[in-house]
PDB file of N, CA, C and O in Angstrom:
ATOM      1  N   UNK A   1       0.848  -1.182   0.000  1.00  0.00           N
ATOM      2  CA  UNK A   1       0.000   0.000   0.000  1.00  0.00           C
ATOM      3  C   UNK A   1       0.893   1.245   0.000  1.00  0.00           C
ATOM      4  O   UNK A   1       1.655   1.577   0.908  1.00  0.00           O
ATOM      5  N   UNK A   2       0.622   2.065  -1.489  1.00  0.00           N
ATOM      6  CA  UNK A   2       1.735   3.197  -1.136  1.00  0.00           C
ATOM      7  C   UNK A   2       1.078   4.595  -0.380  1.00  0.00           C
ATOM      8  O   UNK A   2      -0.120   4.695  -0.646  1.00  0.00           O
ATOM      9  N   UNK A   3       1.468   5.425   0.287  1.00  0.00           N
ATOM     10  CA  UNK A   3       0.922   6.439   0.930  1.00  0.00           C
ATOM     11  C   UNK A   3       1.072   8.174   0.188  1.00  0.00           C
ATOM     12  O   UNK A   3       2.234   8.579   0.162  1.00  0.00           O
ATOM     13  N   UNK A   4       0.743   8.475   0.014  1.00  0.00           N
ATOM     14  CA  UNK A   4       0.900   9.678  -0.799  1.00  0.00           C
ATOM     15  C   UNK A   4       2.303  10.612  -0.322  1.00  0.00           C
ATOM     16  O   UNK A   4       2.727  10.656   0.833  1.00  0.00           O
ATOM     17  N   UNK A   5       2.766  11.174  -1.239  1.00  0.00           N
ATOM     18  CA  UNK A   5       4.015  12.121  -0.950  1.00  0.00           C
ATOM     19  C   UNK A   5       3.793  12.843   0.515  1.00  0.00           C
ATOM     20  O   UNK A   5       4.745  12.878   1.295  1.00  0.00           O
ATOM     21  N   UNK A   6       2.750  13.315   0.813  1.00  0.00           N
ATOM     22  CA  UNK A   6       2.715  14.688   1.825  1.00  0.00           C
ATOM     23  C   UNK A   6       2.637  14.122   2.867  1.00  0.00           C
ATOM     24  O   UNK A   6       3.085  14.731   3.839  1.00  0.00           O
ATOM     25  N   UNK A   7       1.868  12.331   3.153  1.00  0.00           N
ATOM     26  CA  UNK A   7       1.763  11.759   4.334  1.00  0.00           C
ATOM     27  C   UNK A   7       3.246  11.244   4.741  1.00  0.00           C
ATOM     28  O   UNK A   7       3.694  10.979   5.857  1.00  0.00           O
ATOM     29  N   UNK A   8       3.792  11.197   3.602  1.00  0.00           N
ATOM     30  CA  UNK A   8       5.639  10.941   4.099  1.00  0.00           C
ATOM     31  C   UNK A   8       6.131  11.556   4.605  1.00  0.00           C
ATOM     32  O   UNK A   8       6.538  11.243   5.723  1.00  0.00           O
ATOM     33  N   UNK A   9       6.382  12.850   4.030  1.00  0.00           N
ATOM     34  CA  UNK A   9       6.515  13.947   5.022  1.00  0.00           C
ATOM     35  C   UNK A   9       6.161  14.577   6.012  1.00  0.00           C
ATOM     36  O   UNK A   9       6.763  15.570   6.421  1.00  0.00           O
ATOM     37  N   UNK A  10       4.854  13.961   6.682  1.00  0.00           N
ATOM     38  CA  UNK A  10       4.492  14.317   7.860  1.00  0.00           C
ATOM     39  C   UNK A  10       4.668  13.484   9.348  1.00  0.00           C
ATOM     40  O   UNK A  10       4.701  13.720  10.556  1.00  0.00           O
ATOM     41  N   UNK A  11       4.789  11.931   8.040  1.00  0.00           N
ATOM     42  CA  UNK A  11       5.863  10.816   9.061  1.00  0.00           C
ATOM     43  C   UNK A  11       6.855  11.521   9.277  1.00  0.00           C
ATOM     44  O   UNK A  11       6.577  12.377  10.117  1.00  0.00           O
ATOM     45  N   UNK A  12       8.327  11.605   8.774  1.00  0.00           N
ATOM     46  CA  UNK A  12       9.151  11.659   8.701  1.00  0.00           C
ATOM     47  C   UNK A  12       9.284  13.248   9.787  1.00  0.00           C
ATOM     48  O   UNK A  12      10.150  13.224  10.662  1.00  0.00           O
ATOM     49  N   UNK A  13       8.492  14.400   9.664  1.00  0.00           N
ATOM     50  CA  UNK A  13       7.947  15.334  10.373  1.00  0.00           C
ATOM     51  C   UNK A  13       8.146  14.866  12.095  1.00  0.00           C
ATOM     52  O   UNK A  13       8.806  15.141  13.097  1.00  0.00           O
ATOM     53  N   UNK A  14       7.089  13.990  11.614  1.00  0.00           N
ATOM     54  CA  UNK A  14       7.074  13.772  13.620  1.00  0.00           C
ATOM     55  C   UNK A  14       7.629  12.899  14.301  1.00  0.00           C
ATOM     56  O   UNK A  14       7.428  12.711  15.501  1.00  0.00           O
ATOM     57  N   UNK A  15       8.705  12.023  13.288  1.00  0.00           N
ATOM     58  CA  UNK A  15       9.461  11.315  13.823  1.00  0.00           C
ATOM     59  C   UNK A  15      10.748  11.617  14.034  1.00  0.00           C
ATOM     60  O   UNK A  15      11.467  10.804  14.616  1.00  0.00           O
ATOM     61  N   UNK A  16      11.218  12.783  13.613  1.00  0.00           N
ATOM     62  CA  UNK A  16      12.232  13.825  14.347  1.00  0.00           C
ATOM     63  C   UNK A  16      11.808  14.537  15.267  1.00  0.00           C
ATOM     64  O   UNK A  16      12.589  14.739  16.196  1.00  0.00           O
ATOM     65  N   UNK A  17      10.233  15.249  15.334  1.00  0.00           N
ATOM     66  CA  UNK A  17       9.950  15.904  16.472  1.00  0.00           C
ATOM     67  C   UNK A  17      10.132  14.806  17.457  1.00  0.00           C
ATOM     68  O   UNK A  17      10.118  15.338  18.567  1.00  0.00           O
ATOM     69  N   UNK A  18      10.282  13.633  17.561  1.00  0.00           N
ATOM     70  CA  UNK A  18      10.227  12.522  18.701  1.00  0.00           C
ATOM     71  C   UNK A  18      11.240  12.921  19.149  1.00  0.00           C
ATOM     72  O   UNK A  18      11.475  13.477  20.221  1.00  0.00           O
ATOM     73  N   UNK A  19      12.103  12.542  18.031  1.00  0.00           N
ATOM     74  CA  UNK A  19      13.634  12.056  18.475  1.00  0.00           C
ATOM     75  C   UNK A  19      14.249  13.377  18.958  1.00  0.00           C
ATOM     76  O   UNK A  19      15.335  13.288  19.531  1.00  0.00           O
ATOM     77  N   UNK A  20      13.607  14.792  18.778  1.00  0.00           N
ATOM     78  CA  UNK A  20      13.944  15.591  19.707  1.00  0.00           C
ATOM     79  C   UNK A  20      13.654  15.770  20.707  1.00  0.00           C
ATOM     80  O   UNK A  20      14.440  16.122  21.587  1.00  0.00           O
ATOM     81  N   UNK A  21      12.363  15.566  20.870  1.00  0.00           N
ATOM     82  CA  UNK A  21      12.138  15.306  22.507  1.00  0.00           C
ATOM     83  C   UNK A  21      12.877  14.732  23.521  1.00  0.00           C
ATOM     84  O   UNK A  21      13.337  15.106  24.600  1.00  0.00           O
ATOM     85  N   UNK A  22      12.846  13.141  22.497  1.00  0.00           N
ATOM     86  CA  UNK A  22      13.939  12.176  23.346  1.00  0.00           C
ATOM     87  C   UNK A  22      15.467  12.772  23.583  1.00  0.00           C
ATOM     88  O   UNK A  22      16.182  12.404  24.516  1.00  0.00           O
ATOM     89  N   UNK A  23      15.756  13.508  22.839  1.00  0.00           N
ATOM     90  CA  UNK A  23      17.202  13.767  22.976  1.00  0.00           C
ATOM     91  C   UNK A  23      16.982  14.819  24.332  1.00  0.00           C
ATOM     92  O   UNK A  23      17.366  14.329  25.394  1.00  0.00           O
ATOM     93  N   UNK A  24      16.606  15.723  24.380  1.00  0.00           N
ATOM     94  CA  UNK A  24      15.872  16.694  25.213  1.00  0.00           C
ATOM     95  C   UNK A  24      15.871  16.331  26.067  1.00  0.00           C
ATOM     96  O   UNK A  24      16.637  16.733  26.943  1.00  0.00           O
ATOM     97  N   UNK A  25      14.697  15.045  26.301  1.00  0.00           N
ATOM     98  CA  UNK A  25      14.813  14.863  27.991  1.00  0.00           C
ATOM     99  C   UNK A  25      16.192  13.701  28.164  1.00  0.00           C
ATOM    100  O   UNK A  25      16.481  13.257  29.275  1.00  0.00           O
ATOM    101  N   UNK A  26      16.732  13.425  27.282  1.00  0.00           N
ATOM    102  CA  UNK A  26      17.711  12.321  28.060  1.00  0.00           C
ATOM    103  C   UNK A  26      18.666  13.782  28.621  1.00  0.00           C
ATOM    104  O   UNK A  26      18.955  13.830  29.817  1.00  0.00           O
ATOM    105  N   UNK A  27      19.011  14.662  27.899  1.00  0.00           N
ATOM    106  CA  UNK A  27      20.050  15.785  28.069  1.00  0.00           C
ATOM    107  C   UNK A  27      19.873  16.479  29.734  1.00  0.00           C
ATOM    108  O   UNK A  27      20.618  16.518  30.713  1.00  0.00           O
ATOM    109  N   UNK A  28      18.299  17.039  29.404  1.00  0.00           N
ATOM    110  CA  UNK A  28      18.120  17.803  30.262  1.00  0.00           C
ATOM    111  C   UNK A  28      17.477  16.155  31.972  1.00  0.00           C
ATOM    112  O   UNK A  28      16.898  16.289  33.049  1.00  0.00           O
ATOM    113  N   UNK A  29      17.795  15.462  31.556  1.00  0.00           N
ATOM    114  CA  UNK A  29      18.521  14.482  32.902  1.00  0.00           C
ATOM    115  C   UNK A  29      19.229  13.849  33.472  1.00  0.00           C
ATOM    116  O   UNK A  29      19.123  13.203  34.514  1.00  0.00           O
ATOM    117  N   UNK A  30      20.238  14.065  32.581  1.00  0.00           N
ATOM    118  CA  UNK A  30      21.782  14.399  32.307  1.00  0.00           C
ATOM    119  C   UNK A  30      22.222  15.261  33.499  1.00  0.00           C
ATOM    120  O   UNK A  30      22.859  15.060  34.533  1.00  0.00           O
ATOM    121  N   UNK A  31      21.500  16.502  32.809  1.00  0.00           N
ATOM    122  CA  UNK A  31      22.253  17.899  33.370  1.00  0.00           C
ATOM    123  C   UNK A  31      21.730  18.004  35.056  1.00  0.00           C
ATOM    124  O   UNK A  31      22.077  18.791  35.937  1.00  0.00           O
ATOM    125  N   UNK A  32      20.895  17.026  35.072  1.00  0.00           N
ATOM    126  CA  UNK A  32      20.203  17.603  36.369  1.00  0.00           C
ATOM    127  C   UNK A  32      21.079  16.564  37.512  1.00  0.00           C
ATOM    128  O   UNK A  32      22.243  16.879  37.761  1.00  0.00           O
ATOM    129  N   UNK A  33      20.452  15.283  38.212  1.00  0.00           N
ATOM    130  CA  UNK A  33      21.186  14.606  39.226  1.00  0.00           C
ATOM    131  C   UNK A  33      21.348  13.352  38.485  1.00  0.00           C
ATOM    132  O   UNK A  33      21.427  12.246  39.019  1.00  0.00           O
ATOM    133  N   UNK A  34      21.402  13.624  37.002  1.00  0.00           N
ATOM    134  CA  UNK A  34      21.355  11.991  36.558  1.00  0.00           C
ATOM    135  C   UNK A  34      23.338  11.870  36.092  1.00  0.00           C
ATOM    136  O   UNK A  34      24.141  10.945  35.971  1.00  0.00           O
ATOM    137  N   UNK A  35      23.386  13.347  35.968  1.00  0.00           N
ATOM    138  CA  UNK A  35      24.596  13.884  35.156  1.00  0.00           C
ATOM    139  C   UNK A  35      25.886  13.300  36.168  1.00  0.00           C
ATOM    140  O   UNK A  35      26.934  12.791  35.770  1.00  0.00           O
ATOM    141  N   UNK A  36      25.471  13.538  37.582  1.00  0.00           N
ATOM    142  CA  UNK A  36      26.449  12.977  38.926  1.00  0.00           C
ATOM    143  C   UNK A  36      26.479  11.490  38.721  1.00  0.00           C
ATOM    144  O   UNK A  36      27.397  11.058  38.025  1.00  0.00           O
ATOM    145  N   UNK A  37      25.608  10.641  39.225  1.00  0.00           N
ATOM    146  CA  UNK A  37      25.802   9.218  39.387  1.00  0.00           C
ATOM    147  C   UNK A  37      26.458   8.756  37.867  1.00  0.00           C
ATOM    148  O   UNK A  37      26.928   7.618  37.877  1.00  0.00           O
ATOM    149  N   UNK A  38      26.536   9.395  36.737  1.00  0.00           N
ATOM    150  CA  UNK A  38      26.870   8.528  35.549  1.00  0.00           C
ATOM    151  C   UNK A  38      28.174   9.364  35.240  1.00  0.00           C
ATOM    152  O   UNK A  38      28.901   9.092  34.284  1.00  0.00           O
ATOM    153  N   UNK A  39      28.436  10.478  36.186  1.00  0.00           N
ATOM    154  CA  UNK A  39      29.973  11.074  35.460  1.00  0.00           C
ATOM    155  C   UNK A  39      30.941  10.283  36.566  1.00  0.00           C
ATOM    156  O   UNK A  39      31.997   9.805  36.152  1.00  0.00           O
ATOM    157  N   UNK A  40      30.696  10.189  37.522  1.00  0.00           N
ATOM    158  CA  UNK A  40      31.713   9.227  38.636  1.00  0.00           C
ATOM    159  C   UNK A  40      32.219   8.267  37.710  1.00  0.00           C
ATOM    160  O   UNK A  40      33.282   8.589  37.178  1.00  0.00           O
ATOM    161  N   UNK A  41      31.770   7.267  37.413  1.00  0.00           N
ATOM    162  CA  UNK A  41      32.388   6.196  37.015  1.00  0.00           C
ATOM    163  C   UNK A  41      33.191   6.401  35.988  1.00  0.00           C
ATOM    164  O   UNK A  41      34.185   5.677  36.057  1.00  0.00           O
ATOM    165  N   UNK A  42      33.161   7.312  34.769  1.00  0.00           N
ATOM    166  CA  UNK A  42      33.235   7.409  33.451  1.00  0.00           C
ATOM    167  C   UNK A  42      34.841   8.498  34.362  1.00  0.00           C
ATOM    168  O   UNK A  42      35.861   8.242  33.721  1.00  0.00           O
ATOM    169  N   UNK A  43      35.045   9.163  35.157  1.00  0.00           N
ATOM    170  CA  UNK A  43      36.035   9.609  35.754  1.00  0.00           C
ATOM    171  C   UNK A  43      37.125   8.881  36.020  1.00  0.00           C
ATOM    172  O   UNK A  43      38.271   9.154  35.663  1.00  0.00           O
ATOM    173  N   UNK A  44      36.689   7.726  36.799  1.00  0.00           N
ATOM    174  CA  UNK A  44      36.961   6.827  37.364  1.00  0.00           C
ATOM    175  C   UNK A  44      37.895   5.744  36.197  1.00  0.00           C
ATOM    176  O   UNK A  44      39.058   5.436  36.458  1.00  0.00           O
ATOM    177  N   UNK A  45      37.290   5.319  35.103  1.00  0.00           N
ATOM    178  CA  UNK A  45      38.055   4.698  34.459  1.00  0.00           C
ATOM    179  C   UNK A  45      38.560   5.602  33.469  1.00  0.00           C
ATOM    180  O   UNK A  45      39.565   5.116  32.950  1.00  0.00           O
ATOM    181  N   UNK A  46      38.207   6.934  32.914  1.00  0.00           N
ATOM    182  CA  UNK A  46      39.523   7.354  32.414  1.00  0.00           C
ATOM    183  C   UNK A  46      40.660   7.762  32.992  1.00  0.00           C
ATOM    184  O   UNK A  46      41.705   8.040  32.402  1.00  0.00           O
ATOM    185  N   UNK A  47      40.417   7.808  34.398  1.00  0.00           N
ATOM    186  CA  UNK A  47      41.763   8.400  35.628  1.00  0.00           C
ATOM    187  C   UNK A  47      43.006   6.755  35.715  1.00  0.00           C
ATOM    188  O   UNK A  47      44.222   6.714  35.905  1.00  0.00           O
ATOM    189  N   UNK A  48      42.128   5.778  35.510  1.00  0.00           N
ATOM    190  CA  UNK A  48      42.387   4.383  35.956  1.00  0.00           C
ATOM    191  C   UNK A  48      43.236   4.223  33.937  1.00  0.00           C
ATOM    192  O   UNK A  48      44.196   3.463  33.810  1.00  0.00           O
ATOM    193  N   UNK A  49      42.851   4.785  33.021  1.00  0.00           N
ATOM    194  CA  UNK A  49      43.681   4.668  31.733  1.00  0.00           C
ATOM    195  C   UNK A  49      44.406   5.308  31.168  1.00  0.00           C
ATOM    196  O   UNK A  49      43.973   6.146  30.378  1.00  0.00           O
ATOM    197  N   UNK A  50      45.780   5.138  31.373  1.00  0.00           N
ATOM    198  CA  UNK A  50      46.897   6.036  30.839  1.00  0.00           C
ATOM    199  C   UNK A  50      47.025   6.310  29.629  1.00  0.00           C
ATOM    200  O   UNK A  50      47.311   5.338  28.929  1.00  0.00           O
ATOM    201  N   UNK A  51      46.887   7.569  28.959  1.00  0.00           N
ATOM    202  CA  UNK A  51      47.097   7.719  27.717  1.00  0.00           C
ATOM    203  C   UNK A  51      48.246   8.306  27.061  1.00  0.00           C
ATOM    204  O   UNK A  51      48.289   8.372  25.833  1.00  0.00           O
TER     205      UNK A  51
END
C-alpha cells in the first residue's frame, strides 16, 4: 500500500519531532542529578587509563 508524498513527510515530520524530545529529555537528565551518578564512574576509568 503506497501512501501519498505529503503523508511521508508528515511521518518523517514527527518522527524527528520525537527524536527531539527524546534527545531533550535524556540531556536535560543528564544535566540535572542523573549527570552525577553517571559522570563518577566514566572519571573513574579514564583516571584508571593512561594515555
Amino acid at each position: 500500500m503506497r501512501t501519498p508524498g505529503g503523508y511521508t513527510f508528515l511521518n518523517v515530520l514527527f518522527a524527528a519531532l520525537i527524536e527531539i524530545l527524546c534527545l531533550y529529555r535524556l540531556f536535560s537528565s543528564l544535566l540535572g542529578r542523573g549527570w552525577d551518578t553517571l559522570s563518577e564512574p566514566i572519571r573513574a576509568l579514564l583516571h584508571s587509563v593512561n594515555f
